[in-house]
N, CA, C and O atoms as a printed pandas DataFrame, in Angstrom:
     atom_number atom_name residue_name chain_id  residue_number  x_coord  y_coord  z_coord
0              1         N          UNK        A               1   77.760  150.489  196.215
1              2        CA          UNK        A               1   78.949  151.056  196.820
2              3         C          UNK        A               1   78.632  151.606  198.220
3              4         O          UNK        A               1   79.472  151.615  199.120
4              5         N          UNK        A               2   77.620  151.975  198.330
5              6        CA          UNK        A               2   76.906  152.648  199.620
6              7         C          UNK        A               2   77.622  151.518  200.608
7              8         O          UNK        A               2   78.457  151.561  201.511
8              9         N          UNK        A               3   76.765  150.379  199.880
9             10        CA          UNK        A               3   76.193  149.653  201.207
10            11         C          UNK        A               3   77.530  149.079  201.720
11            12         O          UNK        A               3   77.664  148.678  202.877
12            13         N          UNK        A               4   78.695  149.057  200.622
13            14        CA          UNK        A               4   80.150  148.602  200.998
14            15         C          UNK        A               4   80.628  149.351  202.149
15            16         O          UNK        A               4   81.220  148.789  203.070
16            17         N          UNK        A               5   80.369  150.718  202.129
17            18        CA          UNK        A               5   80.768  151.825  202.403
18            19         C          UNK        A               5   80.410  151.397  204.010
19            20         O          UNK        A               5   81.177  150.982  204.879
20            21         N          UNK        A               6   78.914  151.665  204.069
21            22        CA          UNK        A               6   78.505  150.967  205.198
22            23         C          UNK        A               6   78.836  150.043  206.188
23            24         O          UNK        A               6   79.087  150.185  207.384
24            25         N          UNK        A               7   78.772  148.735  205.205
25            26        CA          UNK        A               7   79.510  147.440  206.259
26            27         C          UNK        A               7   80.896  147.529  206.372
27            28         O          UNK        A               7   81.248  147.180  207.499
28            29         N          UNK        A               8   81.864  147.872  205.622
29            30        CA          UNK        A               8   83.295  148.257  206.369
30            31         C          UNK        A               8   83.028  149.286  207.309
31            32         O          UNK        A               8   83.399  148.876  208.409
32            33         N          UNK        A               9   82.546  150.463  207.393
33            34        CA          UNK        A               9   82.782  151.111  208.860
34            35         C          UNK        A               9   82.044  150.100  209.612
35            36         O          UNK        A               9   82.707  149.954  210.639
36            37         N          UNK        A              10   80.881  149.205  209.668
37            38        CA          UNK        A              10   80.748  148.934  210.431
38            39         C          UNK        A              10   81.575  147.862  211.381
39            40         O          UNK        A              10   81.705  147.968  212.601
40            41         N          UNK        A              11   82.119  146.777  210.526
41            42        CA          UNK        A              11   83.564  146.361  210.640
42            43         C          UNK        A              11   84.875  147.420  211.314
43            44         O          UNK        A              11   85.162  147.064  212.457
44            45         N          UNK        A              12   85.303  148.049  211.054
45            46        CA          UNK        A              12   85.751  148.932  211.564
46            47         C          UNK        A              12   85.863  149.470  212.617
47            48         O          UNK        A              12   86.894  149.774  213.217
48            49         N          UNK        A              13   84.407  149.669  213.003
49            50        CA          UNK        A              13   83.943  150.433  214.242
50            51         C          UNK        A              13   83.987  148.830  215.186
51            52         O          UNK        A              13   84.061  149.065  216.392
52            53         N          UNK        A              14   83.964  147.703  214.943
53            54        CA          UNK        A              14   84.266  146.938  215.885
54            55         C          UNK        A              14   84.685  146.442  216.284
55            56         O          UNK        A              14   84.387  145.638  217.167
56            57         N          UNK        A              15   86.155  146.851  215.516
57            58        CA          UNK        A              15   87.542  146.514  215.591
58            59         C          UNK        A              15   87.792  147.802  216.429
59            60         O          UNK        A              15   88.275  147.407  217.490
60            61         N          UNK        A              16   87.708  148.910  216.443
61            62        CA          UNK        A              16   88.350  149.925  217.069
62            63         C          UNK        A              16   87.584  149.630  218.408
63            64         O          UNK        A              16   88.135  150.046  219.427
64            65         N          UNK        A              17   86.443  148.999  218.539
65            66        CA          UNK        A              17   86.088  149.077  219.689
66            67         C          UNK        A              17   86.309  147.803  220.392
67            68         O          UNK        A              17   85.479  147.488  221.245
68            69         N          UNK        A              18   87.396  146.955  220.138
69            70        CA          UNK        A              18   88.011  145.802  220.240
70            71         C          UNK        A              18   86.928  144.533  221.049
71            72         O          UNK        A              18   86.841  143.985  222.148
72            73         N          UNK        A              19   86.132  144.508  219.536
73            74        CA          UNK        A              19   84.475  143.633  219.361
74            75         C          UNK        A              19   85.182  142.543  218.701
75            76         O          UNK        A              19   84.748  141.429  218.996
76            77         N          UNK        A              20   86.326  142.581  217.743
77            78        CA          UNK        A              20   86.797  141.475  216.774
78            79         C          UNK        A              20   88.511  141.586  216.788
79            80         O          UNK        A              20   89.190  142.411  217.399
80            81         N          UNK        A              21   88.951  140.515  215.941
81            82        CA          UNK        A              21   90.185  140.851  216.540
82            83         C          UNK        A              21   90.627  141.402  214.810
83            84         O          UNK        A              21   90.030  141.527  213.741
84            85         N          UNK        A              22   91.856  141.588  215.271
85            86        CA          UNK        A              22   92.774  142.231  213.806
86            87         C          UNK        A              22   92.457  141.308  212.917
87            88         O          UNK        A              22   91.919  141.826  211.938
88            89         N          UNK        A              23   92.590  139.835  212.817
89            90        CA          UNK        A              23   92.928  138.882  211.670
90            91         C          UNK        A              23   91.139  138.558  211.172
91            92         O          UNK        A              23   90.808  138.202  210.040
92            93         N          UNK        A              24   90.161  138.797  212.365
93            94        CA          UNK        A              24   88.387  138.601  212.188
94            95         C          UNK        A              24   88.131  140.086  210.840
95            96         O          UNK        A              24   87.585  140.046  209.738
96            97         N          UNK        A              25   88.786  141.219  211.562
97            98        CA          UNK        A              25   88.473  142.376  210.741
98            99         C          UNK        A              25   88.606  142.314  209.949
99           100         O          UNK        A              25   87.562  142.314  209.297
100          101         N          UNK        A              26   90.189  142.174  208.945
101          102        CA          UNK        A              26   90.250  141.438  207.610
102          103         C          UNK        A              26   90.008  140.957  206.720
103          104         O          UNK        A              26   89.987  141.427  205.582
104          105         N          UNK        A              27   89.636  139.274  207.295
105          106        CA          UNK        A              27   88.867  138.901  206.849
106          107         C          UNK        A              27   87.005  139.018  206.633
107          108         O          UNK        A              27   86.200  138.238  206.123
108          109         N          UNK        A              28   86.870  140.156  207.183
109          110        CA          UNK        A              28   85.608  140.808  207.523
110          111         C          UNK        A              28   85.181  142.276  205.814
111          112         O          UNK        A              28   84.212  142.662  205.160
112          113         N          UNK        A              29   86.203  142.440  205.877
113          114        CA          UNK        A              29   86.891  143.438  205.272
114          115         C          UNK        A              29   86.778  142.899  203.573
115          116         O          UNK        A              29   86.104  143.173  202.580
116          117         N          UNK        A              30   87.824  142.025  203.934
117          118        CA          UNK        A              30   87.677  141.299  202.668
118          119         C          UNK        A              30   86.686  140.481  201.789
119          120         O          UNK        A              30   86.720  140.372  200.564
120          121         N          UNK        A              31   85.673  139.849  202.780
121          122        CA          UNK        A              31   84.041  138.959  202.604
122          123         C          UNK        A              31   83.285  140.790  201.904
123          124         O          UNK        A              31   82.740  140.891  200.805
124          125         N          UNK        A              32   83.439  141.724  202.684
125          126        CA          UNK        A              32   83.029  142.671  201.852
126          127         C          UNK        A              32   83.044  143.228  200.494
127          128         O          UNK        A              32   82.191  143.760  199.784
128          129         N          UNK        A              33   84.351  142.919  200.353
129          130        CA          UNK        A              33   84.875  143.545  198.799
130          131         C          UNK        A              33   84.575  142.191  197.993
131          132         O          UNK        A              33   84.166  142.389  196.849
132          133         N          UNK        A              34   84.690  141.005  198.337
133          134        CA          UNK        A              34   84.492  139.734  197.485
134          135         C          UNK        A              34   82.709  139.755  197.209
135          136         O          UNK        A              34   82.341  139.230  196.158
136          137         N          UNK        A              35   81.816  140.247  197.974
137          138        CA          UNK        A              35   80.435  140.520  197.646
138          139         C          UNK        A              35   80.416  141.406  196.909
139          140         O          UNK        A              35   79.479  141.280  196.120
140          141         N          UNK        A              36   81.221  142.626  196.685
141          142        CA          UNK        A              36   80.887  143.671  195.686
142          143         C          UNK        A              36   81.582  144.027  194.633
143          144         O          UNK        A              36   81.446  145.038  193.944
144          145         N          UNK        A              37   82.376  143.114  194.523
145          146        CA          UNK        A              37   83.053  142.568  193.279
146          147         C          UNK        A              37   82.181  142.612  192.164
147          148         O          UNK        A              37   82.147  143.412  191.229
148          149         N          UNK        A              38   81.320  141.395  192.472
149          150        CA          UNK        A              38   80.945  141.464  190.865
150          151         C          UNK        A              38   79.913  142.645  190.524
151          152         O          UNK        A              38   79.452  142.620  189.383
152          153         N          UNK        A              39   79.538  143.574  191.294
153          154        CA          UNK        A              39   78.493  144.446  190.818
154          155         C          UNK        A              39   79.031  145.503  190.544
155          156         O          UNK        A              39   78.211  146.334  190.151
156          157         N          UNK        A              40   80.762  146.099  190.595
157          158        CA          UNK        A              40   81.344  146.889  190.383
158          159         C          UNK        A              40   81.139  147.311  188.972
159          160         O          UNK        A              40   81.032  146.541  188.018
160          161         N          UNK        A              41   81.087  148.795  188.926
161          162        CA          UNK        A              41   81.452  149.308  187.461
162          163         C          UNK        A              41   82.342  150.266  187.561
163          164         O          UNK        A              41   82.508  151.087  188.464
164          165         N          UNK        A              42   83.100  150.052  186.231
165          166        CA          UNK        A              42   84.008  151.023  185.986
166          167         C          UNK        A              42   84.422  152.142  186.850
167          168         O          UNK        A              42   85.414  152.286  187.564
168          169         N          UNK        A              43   83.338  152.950  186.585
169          170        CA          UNK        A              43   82.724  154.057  187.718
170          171         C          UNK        A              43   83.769  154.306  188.631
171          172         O          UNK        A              43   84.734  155.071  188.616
172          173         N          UNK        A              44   83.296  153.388  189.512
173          174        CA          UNK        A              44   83.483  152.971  191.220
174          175         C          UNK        A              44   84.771  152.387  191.475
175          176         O          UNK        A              44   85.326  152.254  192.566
176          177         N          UNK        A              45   85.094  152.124  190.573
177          178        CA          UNK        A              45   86.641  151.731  190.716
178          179         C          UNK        A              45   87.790  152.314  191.607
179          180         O          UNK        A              45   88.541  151.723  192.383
180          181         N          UNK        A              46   87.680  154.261  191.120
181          182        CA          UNK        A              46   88.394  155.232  192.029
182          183         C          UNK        A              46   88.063  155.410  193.483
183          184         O          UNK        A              46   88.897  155.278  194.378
184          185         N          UNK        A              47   86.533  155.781  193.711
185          186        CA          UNK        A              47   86.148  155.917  194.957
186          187         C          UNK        A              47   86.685  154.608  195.884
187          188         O          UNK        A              47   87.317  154.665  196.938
188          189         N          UNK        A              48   86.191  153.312  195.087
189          190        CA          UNK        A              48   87.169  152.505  195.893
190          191         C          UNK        A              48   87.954  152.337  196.268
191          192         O          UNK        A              48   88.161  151.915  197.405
192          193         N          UNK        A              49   88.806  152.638  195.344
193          194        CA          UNK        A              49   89.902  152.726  195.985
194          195         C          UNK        A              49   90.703  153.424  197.511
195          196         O          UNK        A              49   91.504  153.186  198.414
196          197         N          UNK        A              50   89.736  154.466  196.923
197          198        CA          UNK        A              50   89.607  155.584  198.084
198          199         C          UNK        A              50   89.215  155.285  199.044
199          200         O          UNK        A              50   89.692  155.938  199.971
200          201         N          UNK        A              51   88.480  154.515  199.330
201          202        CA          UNK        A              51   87.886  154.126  200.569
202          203         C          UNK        A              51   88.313  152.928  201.419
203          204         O          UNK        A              51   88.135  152.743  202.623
204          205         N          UNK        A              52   89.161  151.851  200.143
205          206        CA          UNK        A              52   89.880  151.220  201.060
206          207         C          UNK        A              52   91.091  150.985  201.277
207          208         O          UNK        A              52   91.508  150.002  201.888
208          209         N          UNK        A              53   91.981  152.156  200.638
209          210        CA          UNK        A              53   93.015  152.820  201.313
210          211         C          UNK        A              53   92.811  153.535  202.343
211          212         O          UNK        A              53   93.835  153.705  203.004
212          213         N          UNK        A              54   91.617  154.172  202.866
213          214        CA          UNK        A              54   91.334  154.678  203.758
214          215         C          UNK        A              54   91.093  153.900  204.936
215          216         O          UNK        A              54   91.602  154.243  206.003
216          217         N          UNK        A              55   90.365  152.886  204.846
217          218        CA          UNK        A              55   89.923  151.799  206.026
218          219         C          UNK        A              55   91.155  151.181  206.460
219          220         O          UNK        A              55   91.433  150.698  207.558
220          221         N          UNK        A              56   92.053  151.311  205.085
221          222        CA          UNK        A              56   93.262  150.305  205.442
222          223         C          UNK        A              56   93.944  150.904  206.422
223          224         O          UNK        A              56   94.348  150.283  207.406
224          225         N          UNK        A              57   94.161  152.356  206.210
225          226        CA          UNK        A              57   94.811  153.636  207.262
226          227         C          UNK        A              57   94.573  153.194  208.480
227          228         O          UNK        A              57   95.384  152.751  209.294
228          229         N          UNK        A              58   93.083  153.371  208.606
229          230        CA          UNK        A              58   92.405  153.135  209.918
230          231         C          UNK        A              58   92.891  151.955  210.834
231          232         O          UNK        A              58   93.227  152.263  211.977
232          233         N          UNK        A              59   92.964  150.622  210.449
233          234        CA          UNK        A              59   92.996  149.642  210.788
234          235         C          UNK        A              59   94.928  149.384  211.037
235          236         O          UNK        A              59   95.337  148.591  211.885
236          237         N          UNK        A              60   95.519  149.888  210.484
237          238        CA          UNK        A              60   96.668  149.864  210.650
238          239         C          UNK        A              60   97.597  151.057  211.443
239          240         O          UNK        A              60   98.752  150.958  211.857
240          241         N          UNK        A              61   96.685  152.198  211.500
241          242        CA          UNK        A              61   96.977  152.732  212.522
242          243         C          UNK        A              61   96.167  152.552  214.057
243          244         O          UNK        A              61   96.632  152.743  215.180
244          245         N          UNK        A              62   95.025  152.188  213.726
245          246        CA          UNK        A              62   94.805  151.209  215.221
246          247         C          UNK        A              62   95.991  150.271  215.626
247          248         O          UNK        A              62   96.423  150.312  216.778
248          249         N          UNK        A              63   96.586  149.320  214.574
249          250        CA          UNK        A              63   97.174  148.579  214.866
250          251         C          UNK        A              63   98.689  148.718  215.672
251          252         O          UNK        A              63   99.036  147.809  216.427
252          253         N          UNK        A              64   99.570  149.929  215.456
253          254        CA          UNK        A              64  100.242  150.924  215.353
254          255         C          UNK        A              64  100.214  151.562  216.584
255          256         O          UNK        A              64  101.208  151.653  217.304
256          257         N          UNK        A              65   99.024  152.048  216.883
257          258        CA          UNK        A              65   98.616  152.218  218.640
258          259         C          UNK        A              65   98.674  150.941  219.762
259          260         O          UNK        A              65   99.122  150.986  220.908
260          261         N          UNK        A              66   98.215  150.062  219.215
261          262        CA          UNK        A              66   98.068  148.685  220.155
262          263         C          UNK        A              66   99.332  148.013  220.456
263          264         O          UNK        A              66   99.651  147.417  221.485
264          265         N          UNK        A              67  100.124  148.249  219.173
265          266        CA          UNK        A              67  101.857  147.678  219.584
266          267         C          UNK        A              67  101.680  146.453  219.331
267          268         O          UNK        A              67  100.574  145.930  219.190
268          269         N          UNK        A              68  102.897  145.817  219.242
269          270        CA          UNK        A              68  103.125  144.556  218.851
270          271         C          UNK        A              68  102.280  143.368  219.590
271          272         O          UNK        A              68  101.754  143.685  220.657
272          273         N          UNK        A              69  102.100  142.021  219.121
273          274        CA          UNK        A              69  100.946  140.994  219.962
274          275         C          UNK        A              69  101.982  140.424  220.797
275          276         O          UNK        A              69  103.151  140.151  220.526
276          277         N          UNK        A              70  101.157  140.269  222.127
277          278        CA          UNK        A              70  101.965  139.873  223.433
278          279         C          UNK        A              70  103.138  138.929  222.865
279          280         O          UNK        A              70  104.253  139.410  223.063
280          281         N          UNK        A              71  103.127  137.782  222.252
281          282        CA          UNK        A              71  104.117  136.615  222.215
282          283         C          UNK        A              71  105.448  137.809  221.214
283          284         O          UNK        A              71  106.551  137.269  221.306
284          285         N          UNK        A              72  105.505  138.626  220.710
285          286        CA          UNK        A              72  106.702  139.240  220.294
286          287         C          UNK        A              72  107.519  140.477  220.985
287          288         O          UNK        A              72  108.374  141.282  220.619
288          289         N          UNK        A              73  106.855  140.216  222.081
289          290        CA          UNK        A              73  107.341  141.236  222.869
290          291         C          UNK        A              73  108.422  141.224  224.010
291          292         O          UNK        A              73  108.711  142.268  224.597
């Protein structure tokens, strides 16, 4: 769980520092949780949750700041 913990901020942090784009992060995001899938226990279930409702915050209120993508504007 650590190391989940880990590579989403680090994901994160390079999206906020506009290193990747919104749709790279995601799917960045998601290659994370599909690796720690199967080693999940019970346990860890809550904290997870917790944490990626939290990242999700993050990433969507970045998104939220940046405003809509040029072609809908």
């Amino acid at each position: 769980m650590e190391v989940y913990e880990h590579d989403t901020r680090a994901v994160i942090d390079r999206f906020l520092h506009h290193e990747i784009s919104f749709p790279d992060c995601i799917a960045a995001l998601d290659a994370a949780l599909a690796e720690l899938i199967p080693r999940l226990t019970s346990e860890q279930l809550a904290p997870l949750r917790t944490l990626m409702l939290a990242n999700n915050g993050i990433v969507m209120k970045e998104m939220e700041r940046r405003g809509p993508p040029e072609d809908s504007r």
